[in-house]
N, C-alpha and C positions, 0 to 999 in steps of 0.2 A: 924831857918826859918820854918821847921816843925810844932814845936810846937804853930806857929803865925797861920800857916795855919788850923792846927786844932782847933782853938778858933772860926775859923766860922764854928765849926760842919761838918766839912770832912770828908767821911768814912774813907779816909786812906791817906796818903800823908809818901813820902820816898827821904831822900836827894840821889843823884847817883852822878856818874860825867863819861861821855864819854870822849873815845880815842881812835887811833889807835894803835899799835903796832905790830915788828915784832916778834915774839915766835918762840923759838929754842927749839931743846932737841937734845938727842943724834941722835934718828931717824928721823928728818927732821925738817924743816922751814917751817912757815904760817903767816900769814899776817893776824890781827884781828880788829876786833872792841869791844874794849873791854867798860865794865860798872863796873862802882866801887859803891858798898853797903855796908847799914848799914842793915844786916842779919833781925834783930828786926823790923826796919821800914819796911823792902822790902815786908816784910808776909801781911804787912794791904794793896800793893797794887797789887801783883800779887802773883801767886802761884807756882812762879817757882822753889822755896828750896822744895814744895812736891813731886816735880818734879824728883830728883833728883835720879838717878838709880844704883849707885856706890858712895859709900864714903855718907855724911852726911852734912849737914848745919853745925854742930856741929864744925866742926873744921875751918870753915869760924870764929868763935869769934876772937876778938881781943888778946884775950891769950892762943890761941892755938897752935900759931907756934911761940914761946917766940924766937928762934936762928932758921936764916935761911932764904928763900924767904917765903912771906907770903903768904897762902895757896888761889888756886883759881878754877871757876869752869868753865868746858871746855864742849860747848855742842861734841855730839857724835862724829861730820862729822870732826869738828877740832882734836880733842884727836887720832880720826885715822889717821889721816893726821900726823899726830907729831908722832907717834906712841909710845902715850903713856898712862900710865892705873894710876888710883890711886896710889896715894903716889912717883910718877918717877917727876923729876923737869925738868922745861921746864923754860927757859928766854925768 
């Protein structure tokens, strides 16, 4: 779908896909809206992986987290809230 999109000359186009869920960790529960990406596409339409203030886009790739939950990214207000930091698992 992307690449249909970009045949009419689009500066940038990125597949997502929304949802809610509930995230746990050891230190508490939150309630989110989560967005699912493709790391590579998402660059041509926002600059939110420049954004990023701890940890790295880098391990968002698809073979970075080969065993385990796959790696994800938590704005600030949430990550305090769960009370959690880089590299801690949260469902």
């Amino acid at each position: 779908m992307v690449a249909r999109v970009r045949a009419f000359r689009v500066a940038g186009a990125a597949t997502s896909v929304y949802g809610k869920a509930l995230l746990t960790s050891a230190g508490g529960a939150a309630a989110a809206t989560v967005k699912g990406i493709v790391p590579a596409e998402e660059r041509t339409v926002t600059d939110v992986l420049a954004k990023i203030s701890e940890g790295g886009a880098a391990s968002l790739a698809e073979d970075a987290a080969p065993e385990g939950p796959p790696p994800i990214l938590l704005g600030s207000r949430l990550a305090e809230s769960l009370n959690v930091r880089v590299g801690d698992v949260s469902r």
